[in-house]
Structures are given as C-alpha cells and as structure tokens.
C-alpha positions, 0 to 999 in steps of 0.5 A: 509133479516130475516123473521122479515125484510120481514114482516115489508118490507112488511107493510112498502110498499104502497096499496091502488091502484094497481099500489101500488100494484105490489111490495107487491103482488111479495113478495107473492109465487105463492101458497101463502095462506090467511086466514082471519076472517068471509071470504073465504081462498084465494090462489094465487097471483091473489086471494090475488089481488082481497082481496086488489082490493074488498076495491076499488069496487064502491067508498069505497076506502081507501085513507089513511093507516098507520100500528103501529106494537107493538110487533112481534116475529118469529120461523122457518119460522113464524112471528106473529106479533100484531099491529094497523092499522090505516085506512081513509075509506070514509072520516072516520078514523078508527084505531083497532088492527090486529093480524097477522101470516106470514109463510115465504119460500126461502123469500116469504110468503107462508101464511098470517093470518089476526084477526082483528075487520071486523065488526067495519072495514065494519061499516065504508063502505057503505054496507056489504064487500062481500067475492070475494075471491076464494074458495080454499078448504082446506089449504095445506102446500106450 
C-alpha cells in the first residue's frame, strides 16, 4: 500500500469512541508526532489517544463525522492533503476545511499536522477545548 492509500485507509476508519479507535491508533509509530493549530505537540500512541478522547470528556461528543478529501498529493514519504470535514457536535452540524501533513515511515505515520478552523470548531461545544495533550518539547525526526 502507497502513502497516498494509507492517508485515505486512514480517514476512511471510524472514530469517535475508543473502541473505534483501535485500528487508527495502530496505523500511528510509537513516536509518532501531532502538531495541531493553537494546542501543544503530542508524542506517542498514548498522546495522540488522549487528542481523540478530550472531544468525548463531559457530554461534547461527536456522534457523526464525515471527511470529503478534494485534493491530495504525496513526495518521499509526505502526503498533504486538503479537504472538508464534516462533523455533528451536540447536535449541531458543522463542516470546514482541513489542511492536513501525513509523513509516512516502513507504513506508519511518523507526523500528522492538522490547519483547520479551532475557533468555529470549539464555538460548537460547551466550553473552550482544553489542551490535554503532553508537552513533548520540540519536534524531532522519528
């Protein structure tokens, strides 16, 4: 499988609860890197877990989630690809363009880098999204 069929394996998989969880997390290395607007730098398997797991925390789940992606392009072992998202956050549907970095190692991704619109994002839940990711310090090549 390319790097291309990985990144779009990888918004193919479900979610939004853990259990939906178990097949994306295992497509990330161990050290694998995420680097998102206005939050900390998260390192490792666990790191990236408690990213996904923050959007459940008192009631402000996401029950529906769909990815469009319009354009994608790969070299060496990046793929960037730019698409919208299309979420159902307490009951309100919200959808907005992602912009997205995927750097790929022996099939797992070593870095993902997400630009999205956060603020229109964290209008839609009940309070300020709170950063609960690790500080990881600065980025370092996998």
């Amino acid at each position: 499988m390319n790097n291309m069929d990985l990144a779009r394996k990888f918004y193919s998989l479900p979610r939004i609860t853990a259990a939906d969880r178990v097949e994306l997390i295992s497509m990330f290395h161990p050290r694998a890197r995420y680097h998102g607007v206005g939050k900390e730098d998260a390192v490792g398997r666990d790191a990236i877990e408690r990213l996904f797991r923050k959007y459940e925390q008192n009631g402000r789940g996401i029950t529906e989630l769909r990815f469009d992606i319009r354009h994608m392009a790969a070299a060496d072992n990046f793929v960037l690809i730019d698409m919208v998202d299309t979420f159902v956050i307490n009951g309100k549907p919200f959808s907005g363009v992602w912009s997205i970095v995927m750097e790929f190692q022996d099939g797992l991704i070593t870095y993902w880098q997400e630009h999205y619109p956060v603020a229109d994002l964290e209008r839609l839940f009940a309070e300020k999204i709170e950063v609960t990711e690790t500080a990881s310090g600065p980025l370092k090549r996998v």
